[in-house]
C-alpha positions as CSV (number, residue, x, y, z in Angstrom):
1,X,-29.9,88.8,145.5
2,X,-28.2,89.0,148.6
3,X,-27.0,85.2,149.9
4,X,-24.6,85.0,147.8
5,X,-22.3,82.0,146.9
6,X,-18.9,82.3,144.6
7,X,-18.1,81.6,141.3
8,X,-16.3,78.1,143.1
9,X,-17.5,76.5,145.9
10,X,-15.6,73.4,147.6
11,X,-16.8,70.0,147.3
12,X,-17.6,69.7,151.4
13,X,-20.0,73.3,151.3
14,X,-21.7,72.1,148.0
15,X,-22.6,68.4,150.2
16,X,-23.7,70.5,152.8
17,X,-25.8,72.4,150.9
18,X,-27.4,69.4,149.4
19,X,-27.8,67.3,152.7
20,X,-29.4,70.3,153.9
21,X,-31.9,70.6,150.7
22,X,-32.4,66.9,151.3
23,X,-32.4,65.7,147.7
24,X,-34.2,62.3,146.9
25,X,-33.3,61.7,143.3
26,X,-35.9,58.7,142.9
27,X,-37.7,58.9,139.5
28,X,-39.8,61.4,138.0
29,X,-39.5,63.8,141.7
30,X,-42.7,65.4,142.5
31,X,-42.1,67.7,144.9
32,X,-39.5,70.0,144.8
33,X,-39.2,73.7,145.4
34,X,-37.2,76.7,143.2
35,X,-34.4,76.7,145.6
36,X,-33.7,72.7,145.2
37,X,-33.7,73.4,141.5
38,X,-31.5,75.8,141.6
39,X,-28.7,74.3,144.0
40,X,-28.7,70.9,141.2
41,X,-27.9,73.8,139.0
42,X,-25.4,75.5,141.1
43,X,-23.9,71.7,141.8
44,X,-23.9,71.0,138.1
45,X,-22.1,73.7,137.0
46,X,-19.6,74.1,139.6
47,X,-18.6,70.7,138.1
48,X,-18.2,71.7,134.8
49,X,-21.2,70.2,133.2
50,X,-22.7,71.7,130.0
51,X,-26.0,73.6,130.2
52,X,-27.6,71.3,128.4
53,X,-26.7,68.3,129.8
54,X,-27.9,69.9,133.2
55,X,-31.4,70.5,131.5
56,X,-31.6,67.0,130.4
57,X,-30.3,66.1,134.1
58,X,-32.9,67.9,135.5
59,X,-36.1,66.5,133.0
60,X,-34.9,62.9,133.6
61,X,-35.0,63.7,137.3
62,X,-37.6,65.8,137.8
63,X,-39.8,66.6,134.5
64,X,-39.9,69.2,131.4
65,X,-41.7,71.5,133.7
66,X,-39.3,72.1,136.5
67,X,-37.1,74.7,135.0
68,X,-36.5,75.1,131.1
69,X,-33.3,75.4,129.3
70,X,-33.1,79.1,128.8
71,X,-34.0,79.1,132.3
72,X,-31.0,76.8,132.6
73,X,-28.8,79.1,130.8
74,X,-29.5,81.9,132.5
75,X,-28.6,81.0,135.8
76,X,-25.4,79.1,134.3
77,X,-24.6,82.6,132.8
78,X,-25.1,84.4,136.2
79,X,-23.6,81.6,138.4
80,X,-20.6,82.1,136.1
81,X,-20.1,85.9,136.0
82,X,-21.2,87.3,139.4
83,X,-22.0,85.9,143.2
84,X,-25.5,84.8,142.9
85,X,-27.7,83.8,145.4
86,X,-30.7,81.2,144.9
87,X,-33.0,83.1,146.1
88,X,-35.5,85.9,144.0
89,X,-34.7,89.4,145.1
90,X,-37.3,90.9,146.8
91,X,-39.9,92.7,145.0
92,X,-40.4,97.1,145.8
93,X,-44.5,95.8,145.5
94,X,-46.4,96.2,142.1
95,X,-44.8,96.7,139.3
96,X,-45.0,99.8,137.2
97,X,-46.8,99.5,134.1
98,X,-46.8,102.0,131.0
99,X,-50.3,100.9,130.8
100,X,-51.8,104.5,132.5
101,X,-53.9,107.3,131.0
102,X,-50.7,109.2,130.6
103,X,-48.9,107.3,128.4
104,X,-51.9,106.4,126.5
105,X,-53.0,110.2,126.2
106,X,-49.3,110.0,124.5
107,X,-49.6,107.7,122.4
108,X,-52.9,109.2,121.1
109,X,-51.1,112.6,120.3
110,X,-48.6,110.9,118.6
111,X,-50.8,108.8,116.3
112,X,-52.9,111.8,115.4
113,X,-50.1,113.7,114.3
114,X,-48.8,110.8,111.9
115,X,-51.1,107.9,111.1
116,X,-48.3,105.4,109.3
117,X,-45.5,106.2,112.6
118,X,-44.2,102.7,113.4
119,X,-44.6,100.8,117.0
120,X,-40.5,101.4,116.9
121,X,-40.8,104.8,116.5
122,X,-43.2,105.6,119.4
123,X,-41.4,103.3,121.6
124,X,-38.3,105.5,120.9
125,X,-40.1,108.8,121.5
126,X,-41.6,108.0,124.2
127,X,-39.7,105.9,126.0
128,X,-42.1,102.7,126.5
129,X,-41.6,99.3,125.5
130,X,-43.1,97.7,122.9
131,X,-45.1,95.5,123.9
132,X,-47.1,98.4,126.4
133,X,-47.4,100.3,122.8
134,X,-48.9,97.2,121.4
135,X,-51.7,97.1,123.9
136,X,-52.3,100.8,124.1
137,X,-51.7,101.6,120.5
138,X,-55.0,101.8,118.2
139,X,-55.8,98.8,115.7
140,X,-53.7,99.4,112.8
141,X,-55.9,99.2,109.3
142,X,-55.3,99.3,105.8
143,X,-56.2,102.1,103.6
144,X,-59.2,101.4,101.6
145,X,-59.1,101.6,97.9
146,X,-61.1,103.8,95.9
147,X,-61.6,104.1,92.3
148,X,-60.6,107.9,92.8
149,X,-60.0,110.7,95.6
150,X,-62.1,113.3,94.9
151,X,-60.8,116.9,96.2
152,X,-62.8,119.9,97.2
153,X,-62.4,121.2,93.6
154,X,-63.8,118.5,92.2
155,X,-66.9,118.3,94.4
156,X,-67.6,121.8,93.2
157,X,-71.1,122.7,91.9
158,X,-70.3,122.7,88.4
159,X,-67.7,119.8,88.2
160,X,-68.5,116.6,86.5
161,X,-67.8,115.0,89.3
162,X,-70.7,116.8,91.1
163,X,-73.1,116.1,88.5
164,X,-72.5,112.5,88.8
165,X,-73.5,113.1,92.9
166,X,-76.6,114.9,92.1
167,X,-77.7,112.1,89.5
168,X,-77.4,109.4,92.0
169,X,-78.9,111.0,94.4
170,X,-81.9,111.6,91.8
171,X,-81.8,108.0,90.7
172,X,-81.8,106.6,94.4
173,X,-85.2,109.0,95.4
174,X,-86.8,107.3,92.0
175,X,-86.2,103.9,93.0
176,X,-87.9,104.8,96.1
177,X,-90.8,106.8,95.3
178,X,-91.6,104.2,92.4
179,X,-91.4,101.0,94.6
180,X,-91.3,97.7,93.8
181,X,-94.3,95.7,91.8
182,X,-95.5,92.3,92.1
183,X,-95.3,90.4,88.9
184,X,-96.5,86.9,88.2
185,X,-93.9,84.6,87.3
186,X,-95.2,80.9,87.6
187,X,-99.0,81.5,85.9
188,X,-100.6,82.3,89.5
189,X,-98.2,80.2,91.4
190,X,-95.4,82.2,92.2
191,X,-95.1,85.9,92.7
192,X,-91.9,88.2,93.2
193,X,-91.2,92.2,93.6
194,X,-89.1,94.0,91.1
195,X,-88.4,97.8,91.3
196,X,-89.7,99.0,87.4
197,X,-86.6,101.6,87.8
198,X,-83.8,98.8,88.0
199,X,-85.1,97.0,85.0
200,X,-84.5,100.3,83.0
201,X,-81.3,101.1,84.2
202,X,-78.0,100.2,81.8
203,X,-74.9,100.0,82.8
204,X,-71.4,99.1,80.9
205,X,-68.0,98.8,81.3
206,X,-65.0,98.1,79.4
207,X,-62.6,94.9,79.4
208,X,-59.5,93.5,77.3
209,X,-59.9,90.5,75.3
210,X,-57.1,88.3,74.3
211,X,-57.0,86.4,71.0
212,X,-56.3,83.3,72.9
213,X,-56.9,82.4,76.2
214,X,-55.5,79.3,77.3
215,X,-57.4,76.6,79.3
216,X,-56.6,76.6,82.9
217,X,-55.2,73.5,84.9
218,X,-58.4,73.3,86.7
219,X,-60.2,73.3,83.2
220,X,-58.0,70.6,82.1
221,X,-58.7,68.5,85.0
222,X,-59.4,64.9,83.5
223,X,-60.4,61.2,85.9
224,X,-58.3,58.8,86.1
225,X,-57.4,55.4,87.8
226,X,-54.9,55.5,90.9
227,X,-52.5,53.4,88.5
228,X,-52.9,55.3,85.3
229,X,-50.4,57.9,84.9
230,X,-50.3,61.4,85.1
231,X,-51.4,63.4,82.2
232,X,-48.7,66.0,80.9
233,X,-49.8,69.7,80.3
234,X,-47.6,72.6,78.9
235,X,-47.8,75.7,80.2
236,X,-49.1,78.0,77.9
237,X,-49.6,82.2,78.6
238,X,-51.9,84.4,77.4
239,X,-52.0,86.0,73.8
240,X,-50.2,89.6,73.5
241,X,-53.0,90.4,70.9
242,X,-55.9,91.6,73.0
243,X,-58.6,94.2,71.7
244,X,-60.6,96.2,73.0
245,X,-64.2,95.7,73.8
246,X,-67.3,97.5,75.6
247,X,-70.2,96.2,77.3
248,X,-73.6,97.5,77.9
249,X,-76.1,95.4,80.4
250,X,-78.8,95.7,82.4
251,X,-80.9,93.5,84.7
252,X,-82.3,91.1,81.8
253,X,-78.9,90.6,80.2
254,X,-76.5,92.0,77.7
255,X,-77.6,94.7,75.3
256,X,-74.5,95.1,73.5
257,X,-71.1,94.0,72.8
258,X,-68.6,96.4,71.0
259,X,-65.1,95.5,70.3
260,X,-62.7,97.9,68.7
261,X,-60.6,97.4,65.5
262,X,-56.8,97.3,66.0
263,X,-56.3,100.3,64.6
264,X,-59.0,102.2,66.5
265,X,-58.5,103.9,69.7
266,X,-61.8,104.6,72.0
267,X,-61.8,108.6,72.1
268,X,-65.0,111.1,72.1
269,X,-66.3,110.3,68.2
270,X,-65.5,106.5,68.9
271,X,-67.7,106.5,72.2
272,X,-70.2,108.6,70.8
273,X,-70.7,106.0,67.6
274,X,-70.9,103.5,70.4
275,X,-73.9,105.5,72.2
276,X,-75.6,105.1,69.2
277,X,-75.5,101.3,68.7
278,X,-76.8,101.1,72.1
279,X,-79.5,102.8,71.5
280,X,-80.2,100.8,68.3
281,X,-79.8,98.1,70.7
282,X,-81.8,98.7,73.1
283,X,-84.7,99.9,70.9
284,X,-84.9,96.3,69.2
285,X,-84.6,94.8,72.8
286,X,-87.9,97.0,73.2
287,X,-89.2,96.2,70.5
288,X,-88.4,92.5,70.9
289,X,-90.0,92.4,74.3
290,X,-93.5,94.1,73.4
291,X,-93.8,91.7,70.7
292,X,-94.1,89.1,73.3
293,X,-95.9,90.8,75.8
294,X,-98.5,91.0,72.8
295,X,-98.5,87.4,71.7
């Protein structure tokens, strides 16, 4: 900024400077310029008016859209320290960006090095500003949870853990070398395609039970009329008792439900006494089901 004007100006330069601007302070101005809003500012100030009474000068005058107040502000704050002059220094031509292939070759070594660095941390190391990091940088995702990371030793060929690989593998070619089958469901009327391997598959799992579970304020949800008043509910939480019970299903519903004494704990005897009232289970569940066929 090279016209400069002082920190105080006299009364007759600032009239001059406004004659020369030509100001028309009718309602609601339409048409002003930068410079015009500047010198109100400039005038403003050099009278000792508050920066936010100028900004509230200049909306009544003009409108919200003719300068802002931190716009205000600023020029306040630089009319007050240094000589300023209204008009914008001239520009060197385009302005550098950190935008390139350089700095986002950077970036990329940085991020490959450390996946968790922080946008603060490559904007210190490198040397670019944040926001330039925030449009090179790569989308940042969570990590995805997994029941359990398996290491190269326990993908081996005689781990457990590669056994359970090589039977779902074996499982997935069965379900599609059997195919599916077209079963009659509606006496002629309706038809659907189940795979005979899914239906034979059982699967189970193993969940806490509390004693008492209380009923939730959704469940307890009652009408009413607008004037009737509210109906009180205590908060109640969960029994500490709890046992411990597994579950064995498969496509047509559960096969069996096994809880646990108190005093039991599941171990290797426990499961295996399990494993052999499922298969007590699911030999009446065959023998159930051929009865019916049969009939």
């Amino acid at each position: 900024m090279h016209c400069t004007l002082g920190a105080k100006i006299s009364a007759p330069s600032v009239n001059a400077l406004l004659n020369s601007i030509d100001l028309k302070m009718a309602p609601s101005i339409a048409v002003r310029s930068k410079l015009e809003i500047r010198a109100v500012v400039r005038f403003l100030f050099a009278r000792g008016t508050k920066c936010s009474v100028i900004y509230r000068e200049i909306v009544e005058n003009y409108d919200e859209h003719a300068m802002s107040m931190t716009q205000v502000y600023q020029w306040c704050s630089w009319f007050k320290d240094v000589p300023t002059s209204l008009q914008d220094e001239p520009w060197s031509g385009r302005p550098n960006t950190a935008n390139n292939d350089w700095n986002t070759a950077r970036v990329d070594e940085l991020i490959k090095v450390d996946r968790r660095v922080k946008v603060k941390e490559i904007s210190l190391k490198l040397d670019i500003p944040k926001t330039n990091v925030y449009e090179i940088v790569l989308n940042k995702l969570s990590a995805t949870w997994v029941l359990k990371m398996l290491s190269d030793e326990h993908k081996g060929p005689f781990t457990i853990d590669h056994q359970r690989v090589e039977i779902s593998h074996s499982l997935l070619h069965r379900c599609q070398q059997e195919g599916d089958e077209t079963v009659d469901v509606g006496h002629g009327r309706d038809h659907r395609a189940r795979n005979k391997l899914l239906e034979h598959l059982i699967t189970g799992d193993e969940t806490w039970l509390h004693l008492s579970t209380p009923e939730t304020k959704r469940d307890s949800m009652t009408w009413k009329h607008p004037s009737s008043p509210v109906t009180k509910k205590f908060k109640v939480q969960q029994s500490a008792t709890k046992v411990m019970a597994t579950v064995f299903w498969n496509s047509r519903g559960m096969i069996l439900l096994d809880i646990l004494s108190k005093r039991e704990s599941m171990n290797a005897d426990r499961y295996c006494e399990t494993l052999d009232r499922l298969r007590h289970a699911v030999r009446r569940k065959s023998s159930k089901s051929s009865n019916r066929q049969q009939r």
